[in-house]
Structures are given as structure tokens and as C-alpha cells.
N, CA, C and O of each residue as an XYZ file, in Angstrom:
668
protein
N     212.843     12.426    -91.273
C     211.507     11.966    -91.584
C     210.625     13.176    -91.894
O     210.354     14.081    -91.105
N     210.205     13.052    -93.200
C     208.977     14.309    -93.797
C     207.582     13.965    -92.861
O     207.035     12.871    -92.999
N     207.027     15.025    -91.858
C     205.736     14.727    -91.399
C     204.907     15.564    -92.337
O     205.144     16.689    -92.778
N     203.678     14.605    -92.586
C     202.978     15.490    -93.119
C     201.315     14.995    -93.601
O     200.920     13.857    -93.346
N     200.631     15.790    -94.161
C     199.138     14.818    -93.917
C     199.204     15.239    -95.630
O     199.807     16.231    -96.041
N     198.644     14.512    -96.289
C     198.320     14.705    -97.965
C     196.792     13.784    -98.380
O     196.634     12.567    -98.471
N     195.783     14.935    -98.577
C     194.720     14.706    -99.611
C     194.894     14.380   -100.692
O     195.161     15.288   -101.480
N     194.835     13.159   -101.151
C     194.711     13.478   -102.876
C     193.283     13.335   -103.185
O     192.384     13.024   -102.403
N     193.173     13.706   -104.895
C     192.130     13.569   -105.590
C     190.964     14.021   -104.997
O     189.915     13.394   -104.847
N     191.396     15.900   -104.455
C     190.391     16.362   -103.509
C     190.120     17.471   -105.016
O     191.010     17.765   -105.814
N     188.679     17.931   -105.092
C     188.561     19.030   -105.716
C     189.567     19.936   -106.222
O     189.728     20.353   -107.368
N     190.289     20.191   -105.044
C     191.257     21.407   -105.786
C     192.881     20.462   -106.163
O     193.816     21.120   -106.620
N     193.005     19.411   -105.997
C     194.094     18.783   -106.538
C     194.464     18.150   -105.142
O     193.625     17.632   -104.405
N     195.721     18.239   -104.877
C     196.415     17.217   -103.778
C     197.153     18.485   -103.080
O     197.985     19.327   -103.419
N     196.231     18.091   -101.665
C     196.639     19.043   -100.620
C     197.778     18.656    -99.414
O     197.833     17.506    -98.980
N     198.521     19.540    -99.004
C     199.613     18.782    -98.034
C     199.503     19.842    -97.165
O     199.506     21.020    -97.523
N     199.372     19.323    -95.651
C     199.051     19.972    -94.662
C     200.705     19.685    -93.393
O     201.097     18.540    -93.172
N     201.185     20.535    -92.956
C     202.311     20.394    -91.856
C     201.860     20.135    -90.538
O     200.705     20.434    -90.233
N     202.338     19.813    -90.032
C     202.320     20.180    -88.531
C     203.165     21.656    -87.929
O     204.315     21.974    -88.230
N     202.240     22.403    -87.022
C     203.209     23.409    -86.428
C     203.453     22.657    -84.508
O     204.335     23.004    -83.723
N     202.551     21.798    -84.303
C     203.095     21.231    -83.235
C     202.981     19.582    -83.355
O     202.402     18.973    -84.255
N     203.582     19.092    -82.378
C     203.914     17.719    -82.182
C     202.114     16.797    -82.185
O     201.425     17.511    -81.456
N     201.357     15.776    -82.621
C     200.877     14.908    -82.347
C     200.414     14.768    -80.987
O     201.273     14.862    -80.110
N     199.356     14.585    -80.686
C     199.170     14.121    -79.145
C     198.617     12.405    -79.112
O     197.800     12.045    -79.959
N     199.075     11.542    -78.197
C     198.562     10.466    -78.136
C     198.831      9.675    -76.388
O     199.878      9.528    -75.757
N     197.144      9.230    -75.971
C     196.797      9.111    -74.791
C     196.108      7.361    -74.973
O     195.577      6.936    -75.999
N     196.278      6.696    -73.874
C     195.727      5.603    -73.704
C     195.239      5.644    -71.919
O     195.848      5.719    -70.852
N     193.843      5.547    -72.333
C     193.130      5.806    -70.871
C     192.369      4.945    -70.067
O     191.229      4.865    -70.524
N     192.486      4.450    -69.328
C     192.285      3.030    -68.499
C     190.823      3.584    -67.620
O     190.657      4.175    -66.553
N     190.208      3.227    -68.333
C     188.445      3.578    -67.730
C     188.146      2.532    -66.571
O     187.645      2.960    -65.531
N     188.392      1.371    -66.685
C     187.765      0.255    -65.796
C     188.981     -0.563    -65.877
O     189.990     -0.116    -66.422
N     188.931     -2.000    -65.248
C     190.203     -2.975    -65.112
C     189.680     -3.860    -66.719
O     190.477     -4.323    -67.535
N     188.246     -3.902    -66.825
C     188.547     -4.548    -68.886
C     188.842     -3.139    -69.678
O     189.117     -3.300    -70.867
N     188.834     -2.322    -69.394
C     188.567     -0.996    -70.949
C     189.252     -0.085    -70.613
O     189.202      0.564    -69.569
N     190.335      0.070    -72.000
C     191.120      1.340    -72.118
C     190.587      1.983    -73.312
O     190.047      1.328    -74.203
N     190.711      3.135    -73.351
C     190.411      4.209    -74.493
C     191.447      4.756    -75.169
O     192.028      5.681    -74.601
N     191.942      4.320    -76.566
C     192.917      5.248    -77.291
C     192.310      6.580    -78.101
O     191.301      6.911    -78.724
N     193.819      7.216    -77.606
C     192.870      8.711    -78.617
C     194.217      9.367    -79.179
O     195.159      9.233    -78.398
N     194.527     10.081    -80.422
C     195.497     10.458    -80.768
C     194.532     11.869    -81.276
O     193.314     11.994    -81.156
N     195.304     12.641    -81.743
C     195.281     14.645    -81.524
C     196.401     14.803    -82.542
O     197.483     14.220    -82.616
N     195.848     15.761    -83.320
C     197.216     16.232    -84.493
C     196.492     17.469    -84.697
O     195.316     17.339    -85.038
N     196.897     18.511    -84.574
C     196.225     19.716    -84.425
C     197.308     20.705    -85.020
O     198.518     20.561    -85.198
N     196.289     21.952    -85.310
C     197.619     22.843    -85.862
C     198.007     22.481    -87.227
O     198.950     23.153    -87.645
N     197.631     21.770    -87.886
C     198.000     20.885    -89.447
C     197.779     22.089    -90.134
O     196.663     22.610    -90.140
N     198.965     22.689    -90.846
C     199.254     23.914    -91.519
C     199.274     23.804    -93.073
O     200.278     23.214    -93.470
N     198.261     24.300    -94.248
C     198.794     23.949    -95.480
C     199.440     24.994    -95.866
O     199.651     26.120    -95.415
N     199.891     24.026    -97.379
C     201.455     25.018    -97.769
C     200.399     25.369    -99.523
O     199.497     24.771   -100.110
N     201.033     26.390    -99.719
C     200.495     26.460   -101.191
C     199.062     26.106   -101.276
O     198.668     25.097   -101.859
N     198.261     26.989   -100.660
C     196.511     26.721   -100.682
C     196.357     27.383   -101.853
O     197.016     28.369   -102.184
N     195.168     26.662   -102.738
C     194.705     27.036   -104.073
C     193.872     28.371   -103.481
O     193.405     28.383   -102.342
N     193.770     29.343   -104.294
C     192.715     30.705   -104.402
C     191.898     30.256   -103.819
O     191.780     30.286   -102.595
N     191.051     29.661   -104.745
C     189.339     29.714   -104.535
C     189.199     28.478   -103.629
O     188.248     27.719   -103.811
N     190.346     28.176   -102.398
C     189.486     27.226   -101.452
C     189.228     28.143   -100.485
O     189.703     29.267   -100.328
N     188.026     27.245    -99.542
C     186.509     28.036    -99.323
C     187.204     27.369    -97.319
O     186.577     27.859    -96.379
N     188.065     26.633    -97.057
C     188.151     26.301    -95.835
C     189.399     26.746    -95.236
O     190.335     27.281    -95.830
N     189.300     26.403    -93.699
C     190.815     26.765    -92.994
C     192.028     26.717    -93.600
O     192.208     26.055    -94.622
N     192.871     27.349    -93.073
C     194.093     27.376    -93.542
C     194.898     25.995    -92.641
O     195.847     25.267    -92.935
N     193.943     26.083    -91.370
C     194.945     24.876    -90.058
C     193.759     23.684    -90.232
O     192.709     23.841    -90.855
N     193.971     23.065    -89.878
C     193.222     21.576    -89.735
C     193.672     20.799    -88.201
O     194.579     20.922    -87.378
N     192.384     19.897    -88.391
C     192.811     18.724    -87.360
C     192.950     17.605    -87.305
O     191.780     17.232    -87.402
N     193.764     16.390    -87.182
C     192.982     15.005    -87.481
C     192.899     14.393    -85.717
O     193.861     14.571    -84.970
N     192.047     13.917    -85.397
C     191.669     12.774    -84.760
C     191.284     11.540    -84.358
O     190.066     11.547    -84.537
N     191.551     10.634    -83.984
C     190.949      9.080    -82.828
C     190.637      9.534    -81.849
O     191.267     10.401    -81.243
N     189.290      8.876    -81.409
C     188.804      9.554    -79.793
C     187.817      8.098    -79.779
O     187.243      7.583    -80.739
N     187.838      7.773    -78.745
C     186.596      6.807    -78.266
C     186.722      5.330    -78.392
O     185.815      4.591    -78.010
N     187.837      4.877    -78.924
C     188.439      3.974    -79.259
C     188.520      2.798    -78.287
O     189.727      2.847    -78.048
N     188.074      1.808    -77.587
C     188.375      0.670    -77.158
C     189.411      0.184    -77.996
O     189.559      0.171    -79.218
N     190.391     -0.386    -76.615
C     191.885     -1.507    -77.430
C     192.033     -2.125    -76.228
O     191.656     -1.577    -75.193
N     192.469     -3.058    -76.240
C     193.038     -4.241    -75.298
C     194.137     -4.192    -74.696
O     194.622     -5.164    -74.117
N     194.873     -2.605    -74.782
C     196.214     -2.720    -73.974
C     196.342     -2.723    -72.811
O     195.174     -2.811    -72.431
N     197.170     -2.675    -71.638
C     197.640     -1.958    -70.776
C     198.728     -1.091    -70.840
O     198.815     -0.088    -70.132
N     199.454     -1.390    -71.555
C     200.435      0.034    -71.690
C     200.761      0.937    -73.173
O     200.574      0.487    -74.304
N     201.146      1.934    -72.934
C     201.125      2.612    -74.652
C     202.006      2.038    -75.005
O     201.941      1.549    -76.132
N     203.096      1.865    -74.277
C     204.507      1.043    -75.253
C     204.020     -0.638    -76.688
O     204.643     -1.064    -77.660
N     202.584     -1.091    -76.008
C     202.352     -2.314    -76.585
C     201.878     -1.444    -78.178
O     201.481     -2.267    -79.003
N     201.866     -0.467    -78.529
C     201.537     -0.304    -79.962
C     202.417     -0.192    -80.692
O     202.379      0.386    -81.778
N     203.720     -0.954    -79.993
C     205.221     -0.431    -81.533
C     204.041     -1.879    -82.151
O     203.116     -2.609    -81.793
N     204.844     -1.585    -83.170
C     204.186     -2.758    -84.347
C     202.863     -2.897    -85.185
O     202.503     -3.158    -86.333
N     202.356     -2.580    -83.978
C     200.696     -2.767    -84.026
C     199.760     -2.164    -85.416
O     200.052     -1.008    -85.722
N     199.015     -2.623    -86.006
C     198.363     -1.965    -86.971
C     196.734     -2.115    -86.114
O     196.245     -2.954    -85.358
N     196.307     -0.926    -86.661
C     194.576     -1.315    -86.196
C     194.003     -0.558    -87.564
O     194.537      0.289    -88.280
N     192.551     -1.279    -87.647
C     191.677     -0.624    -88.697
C     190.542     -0.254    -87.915
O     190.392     -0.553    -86.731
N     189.654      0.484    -88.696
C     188.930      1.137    -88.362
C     187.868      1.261    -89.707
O     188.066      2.164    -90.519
N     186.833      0.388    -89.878
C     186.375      0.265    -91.355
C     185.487      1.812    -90.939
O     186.039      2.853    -91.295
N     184.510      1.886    -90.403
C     183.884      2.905    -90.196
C     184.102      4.296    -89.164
O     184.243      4.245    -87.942
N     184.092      5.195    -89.779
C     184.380      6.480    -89.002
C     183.476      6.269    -87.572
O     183.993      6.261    -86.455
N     182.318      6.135    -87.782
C     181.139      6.027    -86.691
C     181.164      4.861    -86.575
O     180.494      4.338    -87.466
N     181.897      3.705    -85.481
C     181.486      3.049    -85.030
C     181.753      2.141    -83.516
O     182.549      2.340    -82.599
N     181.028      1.405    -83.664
C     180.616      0.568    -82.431
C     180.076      1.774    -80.834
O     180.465      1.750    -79.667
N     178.913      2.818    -81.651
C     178.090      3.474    -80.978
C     178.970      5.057    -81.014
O     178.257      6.057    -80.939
N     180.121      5.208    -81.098
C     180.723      6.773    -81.015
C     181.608      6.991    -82.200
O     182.378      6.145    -82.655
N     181.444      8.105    -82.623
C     182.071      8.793    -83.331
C     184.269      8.441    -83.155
O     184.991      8.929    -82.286
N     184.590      7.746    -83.994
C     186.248      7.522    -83.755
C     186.886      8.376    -84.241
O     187.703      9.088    -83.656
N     186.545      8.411    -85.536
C     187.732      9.313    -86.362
C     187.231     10.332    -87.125
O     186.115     10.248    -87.638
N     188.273     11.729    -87.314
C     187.499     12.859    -87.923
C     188.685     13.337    -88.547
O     189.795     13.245    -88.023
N     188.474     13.824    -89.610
C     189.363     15.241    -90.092
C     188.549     16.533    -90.440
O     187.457     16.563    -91.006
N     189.046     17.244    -90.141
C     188.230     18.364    -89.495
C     188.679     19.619    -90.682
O     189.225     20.683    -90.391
N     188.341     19.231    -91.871
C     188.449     20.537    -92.907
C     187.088     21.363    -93.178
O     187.271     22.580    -93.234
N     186.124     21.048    -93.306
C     184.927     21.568    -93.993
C     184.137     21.850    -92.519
O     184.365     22.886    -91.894
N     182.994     20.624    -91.924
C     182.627     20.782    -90.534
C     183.311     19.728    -89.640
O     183.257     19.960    -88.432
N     183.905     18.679    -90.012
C     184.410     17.363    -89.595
C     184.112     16.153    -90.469
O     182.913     16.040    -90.215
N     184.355     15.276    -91.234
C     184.308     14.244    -91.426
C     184.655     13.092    -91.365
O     185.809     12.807    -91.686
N     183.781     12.129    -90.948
C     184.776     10.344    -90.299
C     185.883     10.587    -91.236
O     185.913     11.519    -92.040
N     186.958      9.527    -91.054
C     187.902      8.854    -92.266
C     187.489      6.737    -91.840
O     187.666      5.918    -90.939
N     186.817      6.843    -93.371
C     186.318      5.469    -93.145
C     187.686      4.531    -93.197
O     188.762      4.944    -92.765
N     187.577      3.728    -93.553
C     188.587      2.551    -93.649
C     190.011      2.467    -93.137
O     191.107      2.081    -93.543
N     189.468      3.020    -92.040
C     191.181      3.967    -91.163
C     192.186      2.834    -91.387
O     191.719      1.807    -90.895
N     193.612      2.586    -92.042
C     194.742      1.790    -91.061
C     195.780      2.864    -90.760
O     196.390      3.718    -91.403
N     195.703      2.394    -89.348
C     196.855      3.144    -88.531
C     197.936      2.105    -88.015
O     197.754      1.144    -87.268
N     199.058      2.529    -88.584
C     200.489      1.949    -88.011
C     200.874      3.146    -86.798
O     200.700      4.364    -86.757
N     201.562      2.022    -85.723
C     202.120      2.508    -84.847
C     203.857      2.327    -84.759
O     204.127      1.239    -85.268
N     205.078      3.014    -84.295
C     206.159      2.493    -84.387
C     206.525      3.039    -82.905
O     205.926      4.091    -82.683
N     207.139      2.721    -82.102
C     207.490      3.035    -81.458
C     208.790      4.156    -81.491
O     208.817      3.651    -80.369
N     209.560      4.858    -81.589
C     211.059      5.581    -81.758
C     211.365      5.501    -80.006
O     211.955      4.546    -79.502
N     210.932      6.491    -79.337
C     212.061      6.579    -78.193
C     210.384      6.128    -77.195
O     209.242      5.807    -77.525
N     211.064      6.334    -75.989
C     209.784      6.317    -74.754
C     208.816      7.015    -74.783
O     209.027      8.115    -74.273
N     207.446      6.813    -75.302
C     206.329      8.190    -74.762
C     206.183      8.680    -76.483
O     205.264      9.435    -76.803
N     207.111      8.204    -77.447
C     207.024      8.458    -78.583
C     206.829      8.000    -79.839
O     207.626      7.123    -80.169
N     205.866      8.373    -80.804
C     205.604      7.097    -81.954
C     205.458      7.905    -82.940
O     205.157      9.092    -83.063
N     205.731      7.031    -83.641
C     205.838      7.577    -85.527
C     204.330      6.819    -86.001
O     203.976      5.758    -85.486
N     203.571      7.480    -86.979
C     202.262      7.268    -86.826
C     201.906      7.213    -88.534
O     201.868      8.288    -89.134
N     201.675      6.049    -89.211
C     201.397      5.928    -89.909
C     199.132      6.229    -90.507
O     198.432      5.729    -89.626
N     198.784      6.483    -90.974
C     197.751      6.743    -90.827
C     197.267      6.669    -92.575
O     198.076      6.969    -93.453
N     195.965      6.264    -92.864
C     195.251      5.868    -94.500
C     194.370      5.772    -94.224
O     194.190      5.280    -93.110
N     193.291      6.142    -94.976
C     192.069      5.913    -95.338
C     191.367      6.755    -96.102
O     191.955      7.674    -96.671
N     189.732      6.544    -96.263
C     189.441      7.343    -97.172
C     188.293      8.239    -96.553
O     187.258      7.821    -96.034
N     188.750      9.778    -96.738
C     187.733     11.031    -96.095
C     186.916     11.157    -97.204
O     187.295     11.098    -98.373
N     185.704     11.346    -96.783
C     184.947     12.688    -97.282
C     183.644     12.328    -97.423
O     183.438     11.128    -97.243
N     182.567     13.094    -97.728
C     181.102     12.585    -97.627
C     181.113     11.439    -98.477
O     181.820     11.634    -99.466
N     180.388      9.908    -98.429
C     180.280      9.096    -98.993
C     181.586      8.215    -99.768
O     181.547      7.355   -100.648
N     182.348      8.627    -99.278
C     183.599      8.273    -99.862
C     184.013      6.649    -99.375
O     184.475      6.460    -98.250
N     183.816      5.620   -100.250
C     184.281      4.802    -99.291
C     185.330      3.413   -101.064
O     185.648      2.224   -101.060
N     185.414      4.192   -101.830
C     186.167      3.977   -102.426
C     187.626      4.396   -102.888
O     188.485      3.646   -103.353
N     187.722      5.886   -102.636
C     189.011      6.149   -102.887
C     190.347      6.450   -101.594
O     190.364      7.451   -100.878
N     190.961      5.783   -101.565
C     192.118      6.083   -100.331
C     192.633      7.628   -100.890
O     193.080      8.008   -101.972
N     192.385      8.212    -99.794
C     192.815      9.750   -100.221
C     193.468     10.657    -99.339
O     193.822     11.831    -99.450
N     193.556      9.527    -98.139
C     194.305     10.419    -96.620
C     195.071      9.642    -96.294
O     194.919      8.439    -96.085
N     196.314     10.528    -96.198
C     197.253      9.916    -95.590
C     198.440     10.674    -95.128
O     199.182     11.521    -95.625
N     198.337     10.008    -93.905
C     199.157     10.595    -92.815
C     200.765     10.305    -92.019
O     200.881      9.237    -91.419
N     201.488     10.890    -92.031
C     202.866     10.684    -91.611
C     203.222     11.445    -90.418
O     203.973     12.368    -90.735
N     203.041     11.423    -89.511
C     204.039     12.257    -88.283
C     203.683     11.915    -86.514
O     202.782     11.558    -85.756
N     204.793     12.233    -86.547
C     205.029     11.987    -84.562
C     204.107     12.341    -83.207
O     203.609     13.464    -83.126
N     203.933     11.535    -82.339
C     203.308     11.541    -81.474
C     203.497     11.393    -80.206
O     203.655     10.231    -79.830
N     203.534     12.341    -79.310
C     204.094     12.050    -78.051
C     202.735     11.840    -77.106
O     201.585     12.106    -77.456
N     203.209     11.226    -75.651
C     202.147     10.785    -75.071
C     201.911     11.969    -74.094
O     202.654     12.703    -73.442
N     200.307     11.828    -74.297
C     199.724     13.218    -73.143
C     198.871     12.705    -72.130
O     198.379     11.580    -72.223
N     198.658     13.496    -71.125
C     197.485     13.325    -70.112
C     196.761     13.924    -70.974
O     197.211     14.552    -71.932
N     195.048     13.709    -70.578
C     193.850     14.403    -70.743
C     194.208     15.028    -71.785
O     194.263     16.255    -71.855
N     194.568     14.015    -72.966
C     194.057     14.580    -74.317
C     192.771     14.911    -74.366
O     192.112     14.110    -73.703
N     191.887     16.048    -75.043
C     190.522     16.536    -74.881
C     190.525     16.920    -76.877
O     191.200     17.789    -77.430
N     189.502     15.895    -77.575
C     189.315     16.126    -78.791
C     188.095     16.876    -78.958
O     187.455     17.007    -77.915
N     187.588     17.418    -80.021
C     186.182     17.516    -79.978
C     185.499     16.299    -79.989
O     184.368     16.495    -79.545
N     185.646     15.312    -80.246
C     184.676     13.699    -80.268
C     184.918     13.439    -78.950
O     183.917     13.084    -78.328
N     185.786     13.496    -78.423
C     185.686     12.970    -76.838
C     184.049     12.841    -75.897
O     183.359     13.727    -75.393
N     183.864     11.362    -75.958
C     182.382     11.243    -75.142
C     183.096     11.533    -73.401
O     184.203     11.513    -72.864
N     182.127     11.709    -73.145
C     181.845     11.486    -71.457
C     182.624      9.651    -71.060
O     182.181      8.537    -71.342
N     183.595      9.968    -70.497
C     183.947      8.691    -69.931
C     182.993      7.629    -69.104
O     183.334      6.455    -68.960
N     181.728      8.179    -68.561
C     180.512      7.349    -67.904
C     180.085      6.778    -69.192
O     179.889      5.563    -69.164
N     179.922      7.295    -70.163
C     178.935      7.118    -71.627
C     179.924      5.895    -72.091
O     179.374      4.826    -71.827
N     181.136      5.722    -72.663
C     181.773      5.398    -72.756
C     182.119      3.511    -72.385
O     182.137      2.477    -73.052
N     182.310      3.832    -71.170
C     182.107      2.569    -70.219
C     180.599      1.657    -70.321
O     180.465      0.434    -70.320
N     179.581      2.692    -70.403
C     178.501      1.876    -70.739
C     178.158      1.552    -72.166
O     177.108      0.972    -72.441
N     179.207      1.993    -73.259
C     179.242      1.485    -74.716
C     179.723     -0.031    -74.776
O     179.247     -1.116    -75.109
N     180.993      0.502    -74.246
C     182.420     -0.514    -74.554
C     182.705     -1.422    -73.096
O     183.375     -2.444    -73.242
N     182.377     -1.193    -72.150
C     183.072     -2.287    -70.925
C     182.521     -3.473    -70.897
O     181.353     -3.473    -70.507
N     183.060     -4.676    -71.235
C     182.632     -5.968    -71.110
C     183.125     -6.594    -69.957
O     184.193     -7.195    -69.839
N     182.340     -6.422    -69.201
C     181.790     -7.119    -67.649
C     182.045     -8.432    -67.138
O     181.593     -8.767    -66.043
């Protein structure tokens, strides 16, 4: 399986970013109604960067803040979730982190399960300021499960609970 993250129809053409480490992905049980999903892909390495680009060489993508209805991580083999807006339902969800950070609006994320603690991670949508027409991100690679994943979007778990816990 090729992991890998690919921009298209970005300024400098179609960018493909690696991984130098594994995916992180956490499901965090705040209260007995509300868990928090958050996935971490860090280290995203490009290959063949054009001259005159003006940003990192590593990247990040993230989910942070996420309300889902599970109790266990194993319940996301199958699962698709969307995510129409980067910013919503009060916190910041999703970012890719090339320029200063930007949502990825119209997120769908596939989940697959492979072995225990481990998922193959489908990921689409569309980055960039105002962008809410062209699908231009998309993401392929593995995810193992962590404690205390810590993103930069990560709210305060008190903050959190008083967004999302339905009582």
C-alpha cells in the first residue's frame, strides 16, 4: 500500500507529501455521553519540491475536537464520517498545516480497520482559503492508536464537554 498525502491543482502543480512516521489516532471518552476523535499525521515529507515554493518542506494533517458516538476505536472499520466544515460545531476539527494552517472543508474520511490498534485511513476534501469547490486533498496512510494524542487544535477537555456533552 502507497501512503501518501497529494495536493492537486495547487499553484505550483500537484504536490505529494510521505510520511517519515506512522499516523497517530486516539478516541477519548470525556464523560459517559462524549467521546472525542482525533487523528495526527505529522512528519509528512515532500518529494520533488518546486524552487520557488515559499513553505515547509514537512507538513501536518489533523482531526482534533471531534464528537462521535463510539465506545471503542475498533467500531470505525467501515465507518465513513464527513465533515462539511473545517470550523465546526464551535471548534476548530480539521487542519493541514502548510502555509499557517488551514480547515479542509468537506472532509470524507474512511476508516478500515487492518490488524488491532490499526487503520488504513482514507481521507478527501477540499483545502485552502475559500476553497469549497475543488477536491484537492487527499489522503492515504496508516494509523496506529495512541494515548494523549496532543494536536495543535486540541481544546481544553473542560471546554470541550461544555461544547459537545448532551446531558
Amino acid at each position: 500500500m502507497k501512503q501518501e498525502l497529494t495536493i492537486s491543482k495547487h499553484e505550483y502543480g500537484e504536490l505529494k507529501y510521505y510520511p517519515a512516521i506512522s499516523g497517530q489516532i486516539e478516541l477519548r471518552k470525556l464523560t459517559d455521553n462524549l467521546s472525542i476523535l482525533k487523528l495526527y499525521f505529522q512528519k509528512l515529507r515532500i518529494i520533488d519540491e518546486p524552487d520557488e515554493m515559499y513553505f515547509d518542506n514537512s507538513t501536518e494533517v489533523m482531526l482534533a475536537n471531534f464528537p462521535i458516538e463510539i465506545t471503542e476505536l475498533d467500531e470505525l472499520d467501515g465507518m465513513e464520517i464527513y465533515i462539511d466544515e473545517g470550523f465546526e460545531g464551535g471548534a476548530l476539527t480539521t487542519m493541514l498545516s502548510v502555509y499557517d494552517g488551514e480547515p479542509i472543508n468537506k472532509s470524507k474520511i474512511k476508516f478500515r480497520l487492518i490488524k488491532k490498534d490499526c487503520f488504513e485511513i482514507d481521507w478527501i476534501g477540499f483545502w485552502g482559503e475559500g476553497n469549497d469547490n475543488d477536491e484537492n486533498f487527499k489522503l492515504h496512510i496508516i494509523a496506529y492508536k495512541e494515548n494523549d494524542v496532543v494536536t495543535p487544535l486540541c481544546e481544553w477537555e473542560k471546554d470541550l464537554i461544555e461544547k459537545f456533552d448532551k446531558k
